[in-house]
Every structure is written in structure tokens, then in C-alpha cells.
C-alpha positions in Angstrom: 7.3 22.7 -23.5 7.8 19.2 -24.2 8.8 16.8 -21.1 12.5 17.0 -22.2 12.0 20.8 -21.9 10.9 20.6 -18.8 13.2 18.2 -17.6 16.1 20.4 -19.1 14.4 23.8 -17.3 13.9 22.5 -14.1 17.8 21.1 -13.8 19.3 23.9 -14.3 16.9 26.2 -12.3 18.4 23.7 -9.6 21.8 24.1 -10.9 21.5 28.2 -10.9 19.3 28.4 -7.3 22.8 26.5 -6.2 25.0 28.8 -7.7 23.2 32.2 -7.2 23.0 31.1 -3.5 27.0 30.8 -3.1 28.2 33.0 -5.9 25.8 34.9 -8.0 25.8 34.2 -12.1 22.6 31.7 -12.2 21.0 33.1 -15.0 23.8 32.0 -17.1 22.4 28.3 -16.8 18.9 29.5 -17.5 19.1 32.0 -19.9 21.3 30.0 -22.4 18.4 27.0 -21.7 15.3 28.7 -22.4 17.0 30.0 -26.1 17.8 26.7 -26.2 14.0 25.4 -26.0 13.0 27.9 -28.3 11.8 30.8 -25.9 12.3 34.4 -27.5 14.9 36.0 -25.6 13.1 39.1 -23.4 10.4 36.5 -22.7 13.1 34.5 -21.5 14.8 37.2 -19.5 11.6 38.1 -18.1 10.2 34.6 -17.0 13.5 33.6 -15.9 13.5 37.0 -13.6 10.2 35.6 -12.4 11.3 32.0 -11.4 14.4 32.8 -10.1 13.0 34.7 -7.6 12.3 31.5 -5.4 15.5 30.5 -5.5 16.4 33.7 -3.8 14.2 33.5 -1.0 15.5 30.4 -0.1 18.3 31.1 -0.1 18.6 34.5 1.6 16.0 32.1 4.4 19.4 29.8 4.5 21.3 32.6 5.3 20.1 33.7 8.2 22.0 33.2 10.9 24.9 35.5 8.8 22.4 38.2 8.6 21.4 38.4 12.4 22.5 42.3 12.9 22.7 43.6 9.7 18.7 45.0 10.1 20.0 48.7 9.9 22.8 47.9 6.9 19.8 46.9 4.8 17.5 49.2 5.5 19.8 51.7 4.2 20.6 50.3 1.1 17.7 48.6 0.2 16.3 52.1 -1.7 18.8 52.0 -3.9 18.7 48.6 -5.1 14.7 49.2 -5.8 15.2 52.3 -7.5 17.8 51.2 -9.5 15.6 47.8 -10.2 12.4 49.4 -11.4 15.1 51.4 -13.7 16.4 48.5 -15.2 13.5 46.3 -15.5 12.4 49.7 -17.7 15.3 49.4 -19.7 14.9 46.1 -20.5 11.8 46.7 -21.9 13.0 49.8 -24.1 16.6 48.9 -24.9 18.3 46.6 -27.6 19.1 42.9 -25.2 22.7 43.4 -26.2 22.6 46.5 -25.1 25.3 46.0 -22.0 27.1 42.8 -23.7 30.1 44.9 -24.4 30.8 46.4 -20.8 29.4 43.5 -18.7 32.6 41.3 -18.6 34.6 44.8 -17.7 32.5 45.1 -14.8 32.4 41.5 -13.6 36.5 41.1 -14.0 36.5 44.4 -12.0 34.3 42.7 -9.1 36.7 39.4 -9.6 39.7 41.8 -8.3 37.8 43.2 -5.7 36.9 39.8 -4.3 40.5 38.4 -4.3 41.4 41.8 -2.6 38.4 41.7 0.1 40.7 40.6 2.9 42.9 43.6 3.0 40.5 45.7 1.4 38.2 45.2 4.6 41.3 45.7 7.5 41.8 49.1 5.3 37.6 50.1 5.9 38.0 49.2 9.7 41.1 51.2 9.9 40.0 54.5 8.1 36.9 53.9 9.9 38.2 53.9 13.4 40.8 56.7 12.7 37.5 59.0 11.1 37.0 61.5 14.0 33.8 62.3 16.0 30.9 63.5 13.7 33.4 62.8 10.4 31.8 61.5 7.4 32.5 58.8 5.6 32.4 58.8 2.0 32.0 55.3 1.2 28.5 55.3 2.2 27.7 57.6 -0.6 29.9 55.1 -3.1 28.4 52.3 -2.1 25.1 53.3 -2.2 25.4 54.6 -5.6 27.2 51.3 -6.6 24.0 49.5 -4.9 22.0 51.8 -7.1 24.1 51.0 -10.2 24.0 47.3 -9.5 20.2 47.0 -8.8 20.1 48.9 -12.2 21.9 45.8 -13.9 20.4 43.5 -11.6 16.5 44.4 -13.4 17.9 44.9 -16.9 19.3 41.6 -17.0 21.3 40.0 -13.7 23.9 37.7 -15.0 26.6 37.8 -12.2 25.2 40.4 -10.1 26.0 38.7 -7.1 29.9 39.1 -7.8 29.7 42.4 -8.3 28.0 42.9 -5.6 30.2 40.6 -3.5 32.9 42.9 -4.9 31.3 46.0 -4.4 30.5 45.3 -0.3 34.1 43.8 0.3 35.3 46.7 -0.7 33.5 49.3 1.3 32.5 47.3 4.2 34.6 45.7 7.2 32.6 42.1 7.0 33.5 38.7 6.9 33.1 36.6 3.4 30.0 34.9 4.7 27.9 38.0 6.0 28.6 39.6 3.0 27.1 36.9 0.7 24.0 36.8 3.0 24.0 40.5 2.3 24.5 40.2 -1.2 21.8 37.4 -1.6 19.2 39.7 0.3 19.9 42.2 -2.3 20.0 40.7 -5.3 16.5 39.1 -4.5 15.3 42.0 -3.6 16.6 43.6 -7.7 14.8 40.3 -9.1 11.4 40.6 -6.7 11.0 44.5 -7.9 12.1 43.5 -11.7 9.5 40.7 -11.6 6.5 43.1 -10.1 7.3 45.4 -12.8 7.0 42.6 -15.6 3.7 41.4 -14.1 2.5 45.2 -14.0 4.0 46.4 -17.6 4.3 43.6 -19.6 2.3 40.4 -18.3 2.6 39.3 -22.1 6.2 38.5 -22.4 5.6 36.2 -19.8 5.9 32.1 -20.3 3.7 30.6 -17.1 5.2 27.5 -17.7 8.4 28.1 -17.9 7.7 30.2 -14.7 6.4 27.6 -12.4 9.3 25.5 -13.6 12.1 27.7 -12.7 10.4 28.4 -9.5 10.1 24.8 -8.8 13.8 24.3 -9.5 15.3 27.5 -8.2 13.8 26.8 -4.5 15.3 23.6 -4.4 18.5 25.1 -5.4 18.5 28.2 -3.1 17.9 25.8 -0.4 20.8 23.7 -1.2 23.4 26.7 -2.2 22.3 27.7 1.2 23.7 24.4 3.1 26.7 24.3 0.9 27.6 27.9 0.4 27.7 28.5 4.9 29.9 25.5 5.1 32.7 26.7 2.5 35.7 27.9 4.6 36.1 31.7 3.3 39.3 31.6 0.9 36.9 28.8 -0.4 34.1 30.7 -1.3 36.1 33.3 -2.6 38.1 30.5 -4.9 34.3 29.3 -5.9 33.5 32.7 -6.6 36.0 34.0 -9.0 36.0 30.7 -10.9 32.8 31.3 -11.4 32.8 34.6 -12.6 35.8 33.5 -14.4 33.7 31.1 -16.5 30.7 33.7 -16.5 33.1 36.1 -18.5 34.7 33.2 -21.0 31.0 33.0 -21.8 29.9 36.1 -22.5 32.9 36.7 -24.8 32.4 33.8 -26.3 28.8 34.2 -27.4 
């Protein structure tokens, strides 16, 4: 990379370590910059899985305090999202890269909805919840771990806007505030990239751009860090404003490419 490259790389690592921290669609800052530098598009999608995943941990670290308690929630869905991971860091390697461009916007316009409906969609959990009787079980832990699974599957093939569907996917089954959500979300969708990015290193160490690695990194942890600080001080119907928008613009994208 030339020192513009660089220049250009490590900005908008910073720019998607912010936004993956708050919202969840940073890859569509890097992605579109490494094509732009000349980087052929699976070893972009790999490397940029790589050097994201700094971002991530700094951000999930900022989160903390939001996911004091939540220990047990994790544990249980954490399986799913490393299953489904591995499976799509497999896929990337097999399939076509276009090979989800057509139902990608469906599914991040159907997480929009579910964010804006959150709120109510959460009082409904708690309420179902408390009227299940002793012993009863509850069916949305077997629909959200298969959306988990489905979304870790998406999150190793390629990533783009995980984190909305995943804040959409957890609003709707769980009874949890904005905030504890998104540090939920962010612990998850790190989790997708770290397995995606062990199973690049293992199967296909080849396709990936050390450079362009270290540079992301770089960027990303600055930006994890500092979606962190601005993402825990966003008032809820906030967030949730920053978040559609967002995914708004992630969607006009993809359509538009």
C-alpha cells in the first residue's frame, strides 16, 4: 500500500470500529476501501474480518458495565454463534461473493422493524414470560438461538450489518434495555469475526493482506474504544434513531452497488 492507502485504510477502520461499536455495519466503510485500493475482494473480506476483530474487543471491553449479569445469557448462545461462524467463514471460501447480495437488504430492513418495535416488543417478552407457568417452556429460546445460529452464519460469510440484525433479533425475544442489548450484540458479533478470522488463518493464510491487517487493527481499536464512550452515553430512542439510520444507509448501498 502506498501512504495514501494507508492513510485512507486506517481512517475508516476508525470510522467502522466507531460504528460497529454503537450500531453494527462497519465493514461497509472498509470493504468498499480496500476494492478501492486495489485489494481483490475475498482477500479483502478476509483481512478486513482479521482487523476488525480489534475493534471489537474494545469495544465489547467498553461495554462492560452493560454486560455485568448477563454471564449465563452468553454462555448459552455463544455455541450457536461459533457454529454458525466456522459455517460461514466455509462458505465464504466456497461460494460466489455475491452470493447473499440479493436477500441481505431483506433481512437488514427486517431487523430495522424490529428495532423501532423493541420497546413494546420487550414489555410483550416480560409479560408472556411472567404469565408462562411453573416448569413451562418457552419457545423463544429455541428461535433465538437458531436466529443466533443463522446470524453467526452471516456474520463469517461476510458481516455487513450484523449487529442490526442482531440488535433486532435480541429486542425481540429478550426483555432488555437498548444498551445491554448492544453490549450483548457486540460480544457476539466479535465472537462471529474472532472464529471467522481463526478459520482464515487455519484454511486459507494466503488470501490474507498483513498489511492491510495491521492497519485495520490499528484503526478499528481506536474506534471500538471510542464507539464505546459515545455509543453508552446515547439516550436509548437515540441509539435506536442512530441505528436504523444507519442501516438505512447500509441498505441504500447495497442496492445501489
Amino acid at each position: 500500500m502506498t501512504p495514501l492507502d494507508t492513510l485512507a485504510v486506517g481512517c475508516a477502520a476508525v470510522g467502522a470500529g466507531i460504528i460497529n461499536t454503537v450500531v453494527g455495519s462497519g465493514t461497509l466503510i472498509t470493504f468498499p476501501t480496500l476494492l478501492a485500493i486495489g485489494c481483490p475482494p475475498v482477500t479483502a473480506n478476509v483481512s478486513n474480518t482479521l482487523g476488525l476483530v480489534a475493534g471489537g474487543l474494545t469495544g465489547t471491553w467498553g461495554y462492560r458495565r452493560e454486560l455485568a449479569g448477563q454471564g449465563g445469557l452468553l454462555l448459552r448462545l455463544a455455541p450457536a454463534t461459533l457454529v454458525g461462524a466456522v459455517a460461514g467463514a466455509v462458505l465464504l471460501l466456497l461460494l460466489p461473493s455475491a452470493a447473499f447480495a440479493a436477500i441481505v437488504p431483506v433481512l437488514i430492513l427486517g431487523s430495522l422493524v424490529l428495532v423501532v418495535l423493541q420497546p413494546r416488543l420487550a414489555e410483550r417478552t416480560e409479560r408472556a414470560r411472567a404469565a408462562l407457568p411453573a416448569g413451562a417452556r418457552d419457545h423463544r429460546r429455541t428461535l433465538l438461538l437458531a436466529g443466533i445460529l443463522a446470524t453467526g452464519v452471516y456474520g463469517g460469510y461476510f458481516g455487513a450489518a450484523q449487529g442490526v440484525m442482531l440488535v433486532g433479533l435480541l429486542g425481540s425475544l429478550l426483555a432488555e434495555g437498548l444498551q445491554h442489548l448492544n453490549g450483548i450484540k457486540n460480544v457476539l458479533a466479535t465472537l462471529a469475526n474472532v472464529v471467522a478470522a481463526v478459520t482464515f488463518l487455519v484454511v486459507s493464510p494466503h488470501l490474507i493482506d498483513g498489511v492491510v491487517v495491521v492497519t485495520l487493527a490499528a484503526g478499528s481499536l481506536v474506534g471500538g474504544l471510542l464507539g464505546a464512550a459515545i455509543g453508552r452515553r446515547l439516550p436509548a430512542p437515540v441509539l435506536r434513531g442512530v441505528i436504523v439510520t444507519v442501516g438505512l444507509v447500509a441498505v441504500a448501498g447495497m442496492v445501489a452497488g
